[in-house]
VEXDREN-2710 file (C-alpha; in Angstrom, 1 decimal):
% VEXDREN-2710
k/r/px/py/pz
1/UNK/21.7/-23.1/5.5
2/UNK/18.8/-23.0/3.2
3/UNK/19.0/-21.9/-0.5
4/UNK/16.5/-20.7/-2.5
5/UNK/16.7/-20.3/-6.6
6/UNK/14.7/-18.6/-8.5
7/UNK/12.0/-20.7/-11.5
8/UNK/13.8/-19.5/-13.9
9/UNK/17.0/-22.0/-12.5
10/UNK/14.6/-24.6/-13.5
11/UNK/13.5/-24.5/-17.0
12/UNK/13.7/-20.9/-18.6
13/UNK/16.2/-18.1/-18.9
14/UNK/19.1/-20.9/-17.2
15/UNK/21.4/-20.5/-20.3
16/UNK/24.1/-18.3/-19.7
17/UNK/22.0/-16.4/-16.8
18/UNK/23.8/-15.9/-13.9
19/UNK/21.5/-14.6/-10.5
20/UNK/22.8/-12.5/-8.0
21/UNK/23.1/-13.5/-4.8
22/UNK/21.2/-12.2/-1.2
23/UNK/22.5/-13.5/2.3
24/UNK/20.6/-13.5/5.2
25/UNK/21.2/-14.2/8.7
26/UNK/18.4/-15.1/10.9
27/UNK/17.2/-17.5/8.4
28/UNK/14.4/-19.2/10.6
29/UNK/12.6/-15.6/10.7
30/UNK/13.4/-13.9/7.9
31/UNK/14.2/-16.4/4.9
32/UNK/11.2/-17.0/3.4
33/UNK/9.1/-13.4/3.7
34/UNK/12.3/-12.6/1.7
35/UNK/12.0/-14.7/-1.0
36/UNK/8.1/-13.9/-1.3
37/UNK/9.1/-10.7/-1.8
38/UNK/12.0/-10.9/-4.0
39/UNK/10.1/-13.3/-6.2
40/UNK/6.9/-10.7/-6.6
41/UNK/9.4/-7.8/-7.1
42/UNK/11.0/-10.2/-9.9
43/UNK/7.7/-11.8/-11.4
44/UNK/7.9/-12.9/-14.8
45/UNK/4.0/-13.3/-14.8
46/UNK/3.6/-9.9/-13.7
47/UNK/5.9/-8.1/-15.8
48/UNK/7.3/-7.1/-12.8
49/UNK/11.0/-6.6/-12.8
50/UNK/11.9/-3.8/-10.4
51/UNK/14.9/-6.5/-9.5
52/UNK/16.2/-9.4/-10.6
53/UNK/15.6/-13.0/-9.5
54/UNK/18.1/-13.9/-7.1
55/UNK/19.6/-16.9/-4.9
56/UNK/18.7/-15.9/-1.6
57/UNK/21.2/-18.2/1.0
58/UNK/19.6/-18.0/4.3
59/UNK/21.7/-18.7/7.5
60/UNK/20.2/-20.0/10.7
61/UNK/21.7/-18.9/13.6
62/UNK/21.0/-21.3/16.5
63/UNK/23.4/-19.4/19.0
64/UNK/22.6/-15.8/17.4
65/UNK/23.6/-13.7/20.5
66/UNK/27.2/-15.2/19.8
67/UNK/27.1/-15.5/16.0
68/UNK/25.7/-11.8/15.6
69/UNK/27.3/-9.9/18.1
70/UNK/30.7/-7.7/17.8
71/UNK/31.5/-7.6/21.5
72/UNK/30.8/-8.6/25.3
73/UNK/28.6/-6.6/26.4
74/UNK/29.0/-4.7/29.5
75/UNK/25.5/-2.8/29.8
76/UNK/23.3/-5.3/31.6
77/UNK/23.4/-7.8/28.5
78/UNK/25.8/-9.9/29.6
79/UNK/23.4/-12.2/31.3
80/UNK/23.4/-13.8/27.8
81/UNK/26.1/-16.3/28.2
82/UNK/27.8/-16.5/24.7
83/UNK/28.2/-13.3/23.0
84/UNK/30.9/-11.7/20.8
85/UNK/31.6/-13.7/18.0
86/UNK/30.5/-11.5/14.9
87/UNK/34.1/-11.4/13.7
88/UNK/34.4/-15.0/13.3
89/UNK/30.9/-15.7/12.0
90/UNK/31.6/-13.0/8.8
91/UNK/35.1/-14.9/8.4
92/UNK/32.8/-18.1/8.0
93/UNK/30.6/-16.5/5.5
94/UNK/33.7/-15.0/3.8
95/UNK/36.0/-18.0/3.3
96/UNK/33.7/-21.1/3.4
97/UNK/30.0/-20.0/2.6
98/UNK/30.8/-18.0/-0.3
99/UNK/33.0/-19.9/-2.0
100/UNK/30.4/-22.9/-1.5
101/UNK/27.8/-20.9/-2.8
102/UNK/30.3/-19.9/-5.7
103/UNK/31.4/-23.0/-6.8
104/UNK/27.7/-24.7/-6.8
105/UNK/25.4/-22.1/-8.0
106/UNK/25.5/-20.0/-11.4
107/UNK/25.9/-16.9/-9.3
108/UNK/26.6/-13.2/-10.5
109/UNK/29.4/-11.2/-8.3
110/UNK/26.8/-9.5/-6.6
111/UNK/26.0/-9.8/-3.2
112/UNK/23.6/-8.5/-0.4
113/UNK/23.8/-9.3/2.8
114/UNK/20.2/-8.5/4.8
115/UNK/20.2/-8.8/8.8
116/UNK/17.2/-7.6/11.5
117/UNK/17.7/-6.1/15.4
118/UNK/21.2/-8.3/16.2
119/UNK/21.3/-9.1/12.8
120/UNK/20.7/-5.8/11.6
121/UNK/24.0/-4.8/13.9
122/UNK/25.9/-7.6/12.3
123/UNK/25.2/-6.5/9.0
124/UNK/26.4/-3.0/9.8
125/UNK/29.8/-4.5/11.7
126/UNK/30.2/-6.4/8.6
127/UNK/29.9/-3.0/6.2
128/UNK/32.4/-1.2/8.8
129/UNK/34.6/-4.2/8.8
130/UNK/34.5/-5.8/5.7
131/UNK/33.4/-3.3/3.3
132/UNK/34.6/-4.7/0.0
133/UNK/32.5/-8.8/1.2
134/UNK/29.1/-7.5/-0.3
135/UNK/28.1/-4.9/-2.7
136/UNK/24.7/-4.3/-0.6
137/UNK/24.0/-3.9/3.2
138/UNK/20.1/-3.8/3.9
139/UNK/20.1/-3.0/7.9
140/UNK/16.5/-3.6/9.5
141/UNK/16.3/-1.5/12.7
142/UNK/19.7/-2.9/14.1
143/UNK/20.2/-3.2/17.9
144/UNK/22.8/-0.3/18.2
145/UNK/22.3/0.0/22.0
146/UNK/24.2/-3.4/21.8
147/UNK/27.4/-2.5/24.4
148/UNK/26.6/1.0/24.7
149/UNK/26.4/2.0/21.5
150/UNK/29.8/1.1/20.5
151/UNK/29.4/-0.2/17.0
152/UNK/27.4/2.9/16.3
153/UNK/30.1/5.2/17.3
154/UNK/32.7/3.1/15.3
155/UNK/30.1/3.3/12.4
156/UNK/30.4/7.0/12.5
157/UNK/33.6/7.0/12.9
158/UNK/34.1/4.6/9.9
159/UNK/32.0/6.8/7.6
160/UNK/33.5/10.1/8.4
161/UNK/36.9/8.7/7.7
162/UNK/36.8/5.9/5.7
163/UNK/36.1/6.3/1.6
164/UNK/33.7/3.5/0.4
165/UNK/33.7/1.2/-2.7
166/UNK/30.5/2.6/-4.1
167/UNK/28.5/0.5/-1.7
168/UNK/24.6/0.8/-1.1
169/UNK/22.9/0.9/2.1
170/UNK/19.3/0.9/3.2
171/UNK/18.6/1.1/7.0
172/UNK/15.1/1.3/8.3
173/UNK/14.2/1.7/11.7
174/UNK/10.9/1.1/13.6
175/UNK/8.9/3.1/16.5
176/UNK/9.0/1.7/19.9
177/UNK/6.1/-0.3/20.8
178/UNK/4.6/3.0/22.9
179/UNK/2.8/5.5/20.8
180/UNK/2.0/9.1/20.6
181/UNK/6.0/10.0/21.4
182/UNK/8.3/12.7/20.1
183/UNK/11.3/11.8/18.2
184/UNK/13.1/14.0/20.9
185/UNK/11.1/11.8/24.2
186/UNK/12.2/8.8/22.5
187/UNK/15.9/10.1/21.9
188/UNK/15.9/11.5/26.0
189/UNK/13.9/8.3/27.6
190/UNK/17.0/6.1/29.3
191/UNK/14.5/3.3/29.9
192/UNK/16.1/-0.3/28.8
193/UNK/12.3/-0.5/26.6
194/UNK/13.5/2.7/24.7
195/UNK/16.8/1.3/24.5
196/UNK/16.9/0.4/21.1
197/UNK/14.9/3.1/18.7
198/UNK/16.3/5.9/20.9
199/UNK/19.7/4.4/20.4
200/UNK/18.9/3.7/16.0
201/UNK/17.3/7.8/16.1
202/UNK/20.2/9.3/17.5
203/UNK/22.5/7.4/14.9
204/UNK/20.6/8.3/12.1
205/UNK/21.1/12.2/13.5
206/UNK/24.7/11.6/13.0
207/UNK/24.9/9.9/10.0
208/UNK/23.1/13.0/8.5
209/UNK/25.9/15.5/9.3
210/UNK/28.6/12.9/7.9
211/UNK/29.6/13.5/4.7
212/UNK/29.9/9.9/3.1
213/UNK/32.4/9.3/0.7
214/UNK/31.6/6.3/-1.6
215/UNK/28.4/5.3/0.0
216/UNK/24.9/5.4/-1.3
217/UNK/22.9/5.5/2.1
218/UNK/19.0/5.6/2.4
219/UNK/17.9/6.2/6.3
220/UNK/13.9/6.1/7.2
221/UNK/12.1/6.0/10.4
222/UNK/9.1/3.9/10.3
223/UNK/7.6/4.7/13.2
224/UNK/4.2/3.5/13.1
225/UNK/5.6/0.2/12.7
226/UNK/7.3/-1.6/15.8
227/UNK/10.6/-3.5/16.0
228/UNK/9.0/-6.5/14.8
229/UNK/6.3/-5.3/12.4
230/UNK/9.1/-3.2/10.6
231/UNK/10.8/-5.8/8.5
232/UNK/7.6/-6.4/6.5
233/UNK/8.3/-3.1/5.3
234/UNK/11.5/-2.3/5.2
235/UNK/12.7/-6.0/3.1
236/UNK/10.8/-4.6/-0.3
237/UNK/11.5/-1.0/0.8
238/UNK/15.5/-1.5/0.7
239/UNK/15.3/-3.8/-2.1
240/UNK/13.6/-0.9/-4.0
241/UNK/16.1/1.4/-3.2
242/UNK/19.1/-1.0/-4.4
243/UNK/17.5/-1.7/-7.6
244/UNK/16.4/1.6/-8.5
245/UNK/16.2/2.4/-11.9
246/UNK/16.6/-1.5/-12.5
247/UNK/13.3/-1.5/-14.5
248/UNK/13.0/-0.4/-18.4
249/UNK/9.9/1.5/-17.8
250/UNK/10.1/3.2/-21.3
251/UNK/9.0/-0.3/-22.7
252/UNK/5.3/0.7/-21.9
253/UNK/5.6/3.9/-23.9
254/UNK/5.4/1.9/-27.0
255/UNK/1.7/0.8/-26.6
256/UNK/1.3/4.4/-27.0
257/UNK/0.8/5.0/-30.5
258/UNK/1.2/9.2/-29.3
259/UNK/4.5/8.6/-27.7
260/UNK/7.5/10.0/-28.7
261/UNK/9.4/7.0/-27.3
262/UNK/8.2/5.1/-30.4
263/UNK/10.7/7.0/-32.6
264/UNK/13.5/5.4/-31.2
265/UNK/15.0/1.9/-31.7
266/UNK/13.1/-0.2/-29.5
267/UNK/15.7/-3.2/-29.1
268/UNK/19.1/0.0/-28.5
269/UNK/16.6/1.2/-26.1
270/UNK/16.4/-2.0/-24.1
271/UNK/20.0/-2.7/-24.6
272/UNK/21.1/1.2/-23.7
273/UNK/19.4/0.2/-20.3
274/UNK/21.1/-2.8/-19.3
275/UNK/24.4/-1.7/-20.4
276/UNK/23.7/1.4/-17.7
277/UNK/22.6/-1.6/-15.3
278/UNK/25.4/-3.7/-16.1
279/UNK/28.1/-0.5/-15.3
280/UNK/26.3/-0.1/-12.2
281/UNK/26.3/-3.8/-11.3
282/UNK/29.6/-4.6/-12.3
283/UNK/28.9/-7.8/-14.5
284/UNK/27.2/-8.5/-17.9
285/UNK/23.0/-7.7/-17.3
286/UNK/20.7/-9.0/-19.3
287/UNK/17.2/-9.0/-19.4
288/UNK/15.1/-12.3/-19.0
289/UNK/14.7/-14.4/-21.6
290/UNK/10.9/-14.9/-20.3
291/UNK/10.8/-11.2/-20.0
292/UNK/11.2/-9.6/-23.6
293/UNK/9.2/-12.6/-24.7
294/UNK/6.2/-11.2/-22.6
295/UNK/6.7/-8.3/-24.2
296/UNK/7.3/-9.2/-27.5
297/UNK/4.0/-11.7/-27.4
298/UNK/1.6/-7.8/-26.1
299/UNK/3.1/-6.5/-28.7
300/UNK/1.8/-9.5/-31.1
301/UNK/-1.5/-9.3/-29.9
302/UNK/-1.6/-5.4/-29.4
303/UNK/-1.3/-5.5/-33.3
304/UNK/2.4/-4.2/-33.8
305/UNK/3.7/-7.6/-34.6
306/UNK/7.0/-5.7/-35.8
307/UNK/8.3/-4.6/-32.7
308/UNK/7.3/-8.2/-31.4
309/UNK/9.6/-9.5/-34.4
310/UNK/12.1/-7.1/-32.9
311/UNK/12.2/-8.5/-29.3
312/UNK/12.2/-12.3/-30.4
313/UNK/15.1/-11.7/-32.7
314/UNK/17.2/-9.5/-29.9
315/UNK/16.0/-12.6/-27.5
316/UNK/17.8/-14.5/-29.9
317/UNK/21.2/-12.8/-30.2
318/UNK/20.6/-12.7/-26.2
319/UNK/20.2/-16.4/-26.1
320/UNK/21.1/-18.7/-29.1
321/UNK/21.5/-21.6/-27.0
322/UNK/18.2/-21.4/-25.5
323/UNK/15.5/-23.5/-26.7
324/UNK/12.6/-21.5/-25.3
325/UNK/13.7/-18.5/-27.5
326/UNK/13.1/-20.6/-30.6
327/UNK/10.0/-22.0/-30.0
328/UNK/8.7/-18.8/-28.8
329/UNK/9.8/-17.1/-32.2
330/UNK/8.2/-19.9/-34.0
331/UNK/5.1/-19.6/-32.5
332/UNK/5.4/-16.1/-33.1
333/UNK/6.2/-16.7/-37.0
334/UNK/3.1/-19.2/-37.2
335/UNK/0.5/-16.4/-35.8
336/UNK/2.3/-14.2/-39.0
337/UNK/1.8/-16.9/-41.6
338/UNK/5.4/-17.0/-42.3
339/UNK/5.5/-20.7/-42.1
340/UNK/9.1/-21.1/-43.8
341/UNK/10.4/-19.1/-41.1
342/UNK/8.1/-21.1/-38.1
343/UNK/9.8/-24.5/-39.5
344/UNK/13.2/-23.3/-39.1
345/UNK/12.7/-21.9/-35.6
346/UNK/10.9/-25.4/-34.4
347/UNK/13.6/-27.3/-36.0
348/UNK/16.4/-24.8/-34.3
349/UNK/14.2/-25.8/-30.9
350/UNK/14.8/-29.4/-31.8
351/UNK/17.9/-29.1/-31.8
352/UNK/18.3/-27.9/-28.3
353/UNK/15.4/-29.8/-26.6
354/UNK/13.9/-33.1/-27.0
355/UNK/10.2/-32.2/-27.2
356/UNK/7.8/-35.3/-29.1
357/UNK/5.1/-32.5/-29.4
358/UNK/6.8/-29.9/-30.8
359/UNK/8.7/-32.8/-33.1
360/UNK/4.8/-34.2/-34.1
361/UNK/3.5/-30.5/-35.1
362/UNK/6.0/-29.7/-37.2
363/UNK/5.7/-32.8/-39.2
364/UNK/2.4/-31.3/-40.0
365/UNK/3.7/-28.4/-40.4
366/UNK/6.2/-29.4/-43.1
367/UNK/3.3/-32.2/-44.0
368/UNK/0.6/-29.1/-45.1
369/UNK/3.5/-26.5/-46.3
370/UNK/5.3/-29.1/-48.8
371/UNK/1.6/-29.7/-50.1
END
């Protein structure tokens, strides 16, 4: 098992932040082009917050054919000599990965599990199987013509009769690796080569005459991409599609001295938002600490210092127990001349973090303001 945690475990945003959580199976392949990804699509530097940081738990699979698979198969790939033990694999991640990860990570209960070709199959046994274990299923063209196509037809049959927890699932699914063919050659070809995208376009034909009851599904064909080009694009695609509507775009609009969206309460804007996020993800959402202090600091140098003042004081009420908060609004308090204010904030830092600088500047500070 590897782990990754995001900076912000490290030095800002860790008090009372809790990440959630993405497992993925395949680890060697697939563990760190995910956390690249996750990490740019959750940048502090870039203002980029189209989804959280997360701890991503990657699982290596050394004997994947057994680990991933639901059943024996009996269609010419049962020259693989372990196979079938998908049902004891999620019971591992279920009672004793989880509750590891639980007990020694500040995690938030909310969880994505992410799986590619037998992987991808896994993860869909797992959403048909165990549909309450994760709130997110992102399925990378799966190997559905795994034993015939059984797991797809119980898939279908799952969805047309089951009624879902308010679950979301993103399945992507790649060209074969011959070009220039019809949707309808690939479905017809019988050839073990076109085995697998005929077998993942024929499913996705079914799954759009199923009514879904308590599922929020997103299917795409990406057929210029092949089975092993297509996770590239489908990791930041299906991340995109969880987390949409995850970002506070409206927070530009204030730049805009023309905007309408200056008329209303910047900081009950913010915190409309996340209350809408934190309904959707089931636990208390907050923005980043490091986040609304970017903000805050444009808004400082764009001129507008009050809606800066704004953001560093909801930071506050966000995060009393952070020292970063405080030093940030002192520095902001220092740029305004309101030096009274600056010393409380430093000594409010001080009182959270043991920083020598910060501790010799505002002895000056107090030195130049007392004279």
């Amino acid at each position: 098992m590897w782990v990754h945690v995001p900076a912000e475990f490290y030095g800002m945003d860790t008090t009372d932040v809790k990440f959630p959580v993405i497992y993925v199976v395949d680890a060697d392949g697939h563990f760190l082009p995910l956390v690249g990804i996750v990490d740019q699509l959750s940048s502090r530097f870039s203002a980029n917050d189209q989804c959280p940081p997360h701890i991503i738990v990657g699982i290596r699979n050394p004997n994947r054919n057994d680990d991933l698979s639901p059943s024996i198969s009996g269609d010419g790939q049962d020259g693989i000599s372990e196979q079938g033990g998908g049902s004891k694999f999620i019971k591992f991640i279920s009672d004793e990965l989880i509750p590891f990860v639980n007990e020694k990570y500040p995690v938030a209960p909310y969880k994505t599990l992410v799986g590619h070709s037998l992987g991808g199959l896994f993860v869909l046994n797992t959403l048909v199987n165990n549909k309450n274990l994760f709130d997110n299923y992102l399925i990378l063209d799966p190997a559905l013509d795994w034993d015939n196509e059984k797991s797809a037809e119980q898939a279908i049959n799952a969805f047309t009769n089951q009624t879902f927890n308010n679950q979301q699932v993103y399945i992507v699914g790649a060209g074969p690796f011959t070009k220039g063919l019809t949707e309808e050659e690939i479905k017809n070809d019988t050839s073990m080569l076109m085995g697998l995208p005929s077998s993942v376009l024929r499913f996705k034909d079914k799954i759009e005459k199923t009514n879904l009851k308590g599922l929020s599904m997103k299917f795409e064909m990406e057929m210029e991409e092949n089975h092993f080009t297509v996770p590239l694009k489908g990791l930041p695609q299906g991340l995109k599609f969880i987390y949409g509507g995850f970002r506070f775009d409206k927070i530009g609009d204030y730049y805009d001295k023309d905007s309408p969206q200056r008329d209303k309460d910047i900081v009950e804007e913010v915190e409309a938002h996340f209350d809408m996020m934190s309904n959707k993800m089931g636990y208390d959402v907050k923005p980043l600490e490091s986040y609304i202090n970017a903000w805050a600091m444009g808004f400082g140098y764009n001129g507008e210092p009050e809606l800066g003042e704004q953001l560093y004081d909801y930071n506050i009420s966000n995060y009393p127990r952070s020292p970063f908060v405080h030093v940030a609004n002192a520095n902001f308090k220092l740029s305004q001349a309101d030096t009274s204010a600056a010393i409380m904030s430093f000594e409010q830092y001080l009182e959270l973090a043991a920083d020598e600088g910060v501790s010799e500047l505002l002895g000056e500070i107090k030195s130049s303001y007392n004279n």
